[in-house]
C-alpha positions in Angstrom: 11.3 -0.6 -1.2 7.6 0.1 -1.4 5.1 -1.4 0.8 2.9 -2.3 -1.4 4.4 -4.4 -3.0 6.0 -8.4 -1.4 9.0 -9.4 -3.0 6.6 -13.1 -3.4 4.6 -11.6 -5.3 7.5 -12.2 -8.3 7.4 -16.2 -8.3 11.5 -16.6 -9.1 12.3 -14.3 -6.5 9.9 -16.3 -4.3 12.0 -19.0 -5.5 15.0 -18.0 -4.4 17.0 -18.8 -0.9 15.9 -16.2 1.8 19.6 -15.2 2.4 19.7 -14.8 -1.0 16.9 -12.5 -1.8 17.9 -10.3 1.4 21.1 -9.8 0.0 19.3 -8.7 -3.7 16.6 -6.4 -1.7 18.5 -3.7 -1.1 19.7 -3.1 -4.5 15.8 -3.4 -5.9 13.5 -0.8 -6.7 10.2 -0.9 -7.7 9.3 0.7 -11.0 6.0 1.2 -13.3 5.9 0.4 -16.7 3.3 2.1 -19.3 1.7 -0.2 -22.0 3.6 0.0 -25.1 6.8 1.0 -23.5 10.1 -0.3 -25.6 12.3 -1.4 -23.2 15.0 -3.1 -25.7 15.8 -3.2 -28.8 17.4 -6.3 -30.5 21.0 -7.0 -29.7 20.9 -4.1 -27.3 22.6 -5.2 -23.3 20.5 -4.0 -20.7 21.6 -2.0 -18.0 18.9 -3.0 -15.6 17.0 -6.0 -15.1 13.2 -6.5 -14.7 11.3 -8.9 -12.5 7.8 -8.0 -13.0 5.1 -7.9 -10.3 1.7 -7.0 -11.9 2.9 -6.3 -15.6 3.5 -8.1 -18.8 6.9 -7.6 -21.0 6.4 -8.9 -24.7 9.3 -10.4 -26.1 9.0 -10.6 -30.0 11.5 -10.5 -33.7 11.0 -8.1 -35.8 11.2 -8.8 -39.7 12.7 -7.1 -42.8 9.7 -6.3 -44.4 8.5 -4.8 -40.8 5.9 -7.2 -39.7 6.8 -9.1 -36.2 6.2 -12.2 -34.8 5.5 -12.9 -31.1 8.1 -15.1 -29.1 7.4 -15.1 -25.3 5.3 -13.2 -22.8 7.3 -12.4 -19.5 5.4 -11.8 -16.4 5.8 -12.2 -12.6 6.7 -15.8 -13.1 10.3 -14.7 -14.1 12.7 -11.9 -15.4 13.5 -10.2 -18.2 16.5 -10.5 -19.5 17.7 -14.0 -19.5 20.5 -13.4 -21.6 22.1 -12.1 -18.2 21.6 -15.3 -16.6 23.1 -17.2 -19.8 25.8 -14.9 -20.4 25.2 -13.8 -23.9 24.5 -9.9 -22.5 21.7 -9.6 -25.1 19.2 -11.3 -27.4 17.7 -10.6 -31.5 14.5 -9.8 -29.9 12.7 -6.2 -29.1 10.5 -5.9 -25.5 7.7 -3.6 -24.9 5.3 -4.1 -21.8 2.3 -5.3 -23.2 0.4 -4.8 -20.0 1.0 -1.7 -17.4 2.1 -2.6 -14.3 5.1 -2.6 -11.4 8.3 -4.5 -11.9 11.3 -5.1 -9.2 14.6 -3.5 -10.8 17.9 -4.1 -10.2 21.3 -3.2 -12.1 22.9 -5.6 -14.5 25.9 -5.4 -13.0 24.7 -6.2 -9.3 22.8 -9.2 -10.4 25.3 -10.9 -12.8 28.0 -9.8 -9.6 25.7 -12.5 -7.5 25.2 -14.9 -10.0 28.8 -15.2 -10.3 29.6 -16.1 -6.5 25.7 -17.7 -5.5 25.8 -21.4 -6.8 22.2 -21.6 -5.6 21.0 -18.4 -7.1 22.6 -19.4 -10.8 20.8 -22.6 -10.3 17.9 -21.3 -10.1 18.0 -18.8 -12.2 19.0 -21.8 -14.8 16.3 -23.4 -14.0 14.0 -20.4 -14.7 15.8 -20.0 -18.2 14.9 -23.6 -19.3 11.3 -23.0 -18.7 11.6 -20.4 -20.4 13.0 -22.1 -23.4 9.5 -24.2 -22.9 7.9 -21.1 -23.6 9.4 -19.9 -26.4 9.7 -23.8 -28.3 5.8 -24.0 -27.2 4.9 -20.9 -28.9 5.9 -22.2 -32.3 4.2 -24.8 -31.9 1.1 -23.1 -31.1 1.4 -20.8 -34.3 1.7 -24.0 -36.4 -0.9 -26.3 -35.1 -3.9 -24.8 -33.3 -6.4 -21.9 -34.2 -6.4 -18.3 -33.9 -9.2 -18.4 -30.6 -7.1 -21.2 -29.4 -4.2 -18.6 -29.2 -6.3 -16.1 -28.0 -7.6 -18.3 -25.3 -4.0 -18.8 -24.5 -2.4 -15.3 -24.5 -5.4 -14.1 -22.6 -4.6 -16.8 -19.8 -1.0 -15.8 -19.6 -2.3 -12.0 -18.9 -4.3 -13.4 -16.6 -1.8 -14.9 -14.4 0.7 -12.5 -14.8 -1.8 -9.3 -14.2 -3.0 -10.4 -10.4 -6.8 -9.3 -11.7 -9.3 -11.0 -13.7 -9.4 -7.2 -14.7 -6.5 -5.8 -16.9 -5.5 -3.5 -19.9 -4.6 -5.5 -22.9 -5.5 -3.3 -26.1 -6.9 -5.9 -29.7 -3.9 -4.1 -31.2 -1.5 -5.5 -28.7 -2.3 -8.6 -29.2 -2.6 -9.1 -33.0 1.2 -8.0 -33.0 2.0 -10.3 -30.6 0.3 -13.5 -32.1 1.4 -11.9 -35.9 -2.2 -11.4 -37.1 -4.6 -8.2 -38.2 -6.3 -6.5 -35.6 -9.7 -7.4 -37.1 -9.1 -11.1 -36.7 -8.3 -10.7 -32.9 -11.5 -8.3 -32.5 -13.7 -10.9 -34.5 -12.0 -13.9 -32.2 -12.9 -12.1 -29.1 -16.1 -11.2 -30.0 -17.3 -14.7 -29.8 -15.4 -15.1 -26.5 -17.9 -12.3 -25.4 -20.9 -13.6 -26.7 -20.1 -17.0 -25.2 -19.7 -15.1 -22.4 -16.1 -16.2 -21.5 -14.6 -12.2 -21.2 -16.1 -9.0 -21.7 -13.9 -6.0 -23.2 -14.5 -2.0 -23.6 -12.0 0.6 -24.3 -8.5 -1.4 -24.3 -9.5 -4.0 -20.8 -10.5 -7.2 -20.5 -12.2 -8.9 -18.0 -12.0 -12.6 -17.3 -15.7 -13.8 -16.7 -15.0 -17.7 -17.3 -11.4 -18.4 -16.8 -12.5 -22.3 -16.2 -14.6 -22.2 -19.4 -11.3 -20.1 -21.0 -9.3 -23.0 -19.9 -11.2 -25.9 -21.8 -11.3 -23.7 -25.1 -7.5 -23.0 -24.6 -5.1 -25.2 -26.5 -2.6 -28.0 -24.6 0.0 -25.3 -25.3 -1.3 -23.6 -22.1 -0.9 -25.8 -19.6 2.2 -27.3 -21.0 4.5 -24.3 -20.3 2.5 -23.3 -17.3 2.9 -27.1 -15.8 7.0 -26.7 -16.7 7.3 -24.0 -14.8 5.7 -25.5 -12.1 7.7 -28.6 -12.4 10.7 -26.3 -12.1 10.4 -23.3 -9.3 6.8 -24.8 -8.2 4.3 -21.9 -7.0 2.7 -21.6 -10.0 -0.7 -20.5 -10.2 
């Protein structure tokens, strides 16, 4: 295990029992993962399982005429993939790490082994699934009812949390496929979050100037999922 990096710092391992996460630490390594890195592919079963520390895994569908549409964000509030804790071995969906960054890792096999004895762990890990089901249900939502720098305001909030730094690598391209619109319409959006002085970007980062500012711009979407979370496994930001 590195020493840079606390277990806590993942908020559903922080979540867990503490005989329970000493039992898990010695099968978890930590592991960096480059922007724009495909970690699955749709009904693809993983062989390892990520719990992300500082980084951002975008889950989104990809359709037949090639274009994709965003479904969920996965950062150090959770895991990815869920489908382990529900059984179903795999989702439809493709993953790529939207923002660089470290990520506990641990087999599969070891983890669903756990589950399947731990009552307490495959309650929690339940719990964790349902808010992300929140997510996910919130997300379309979003899409069909509030603006594009509503959506903006919101992706760049999630980032926020899940990055550990006001300061963090998040390319315009990135996030048009994620929220299923042209580059040019994210780069005109977050120009005027610049020059209301809200962020500042150059070269692929973003910086977080005004996250309270952010916050009132943001959609209820936002703090929805973030408050279900918190409802659920608490020690949300």
């Amino acid at each position: 295990m590195s020493h840079h990096h606390n277990p806590n710092q993942n908020r559903l391992l922080a979540a867990l029992r503490p005989d329970e996460l000493q039992e898990l630490l010695p099968h978890m390594q930590v592991v960096h993962l480059k922007a724009g890195e495909q970690i699955a592919r749709s009904g693809e079963r993983l062989s390892n399982v990520y719990f992300p520390i500082d980084s951002a895994i975008a889950l989104f569908y990809r359709l037949e005429s090639g274009e994709s549409a965003g479904v969920a964000v996965v950062g150090n509030e959770g895991m990815f993939s869920v489908a382990e804790v529900l059984g179903g071995a795999a989702m439809p969906y493709w993953a790529t790490v939207e923002t660089s960054g470290h990520v506990f890792q641990v087999t599969s096999d070891t983890l669903s082994e756990m589950n399947g004895r731990m009552a307490s762990l495959r309650d929690t890990l339940l719990l964790y699934a349902q808010a992300s089901l929140t997510q996910i249900s919130q997300t379309v939502v979003c899409e069909k009812h509030h603006s594009l720098t509503q959506q903006l305001c919101q992706h760049l909030l999630l980032i926020n949390d899940k990055s550990l730094s006001d300061d963090f690598r998040l390319t315009h391209e990135a996030i048009a496929n994620m929220l299923g619109v042209r580059r040019e319409s994210i780069t005109e959006a977050a120009g005027e979050l610049r020059d209301q002085g809200l962020i500042d970007y150059n070269r692929g980062h973003i910086k977080v100037l005004n996250r309270p500012r952010l916050e009132k711009m943001c959609c209820e979407c936002y703090a929805v999922v973030r408050d279900e979370f918190t409802r659920l496994l608490g020690g949300m930001r």
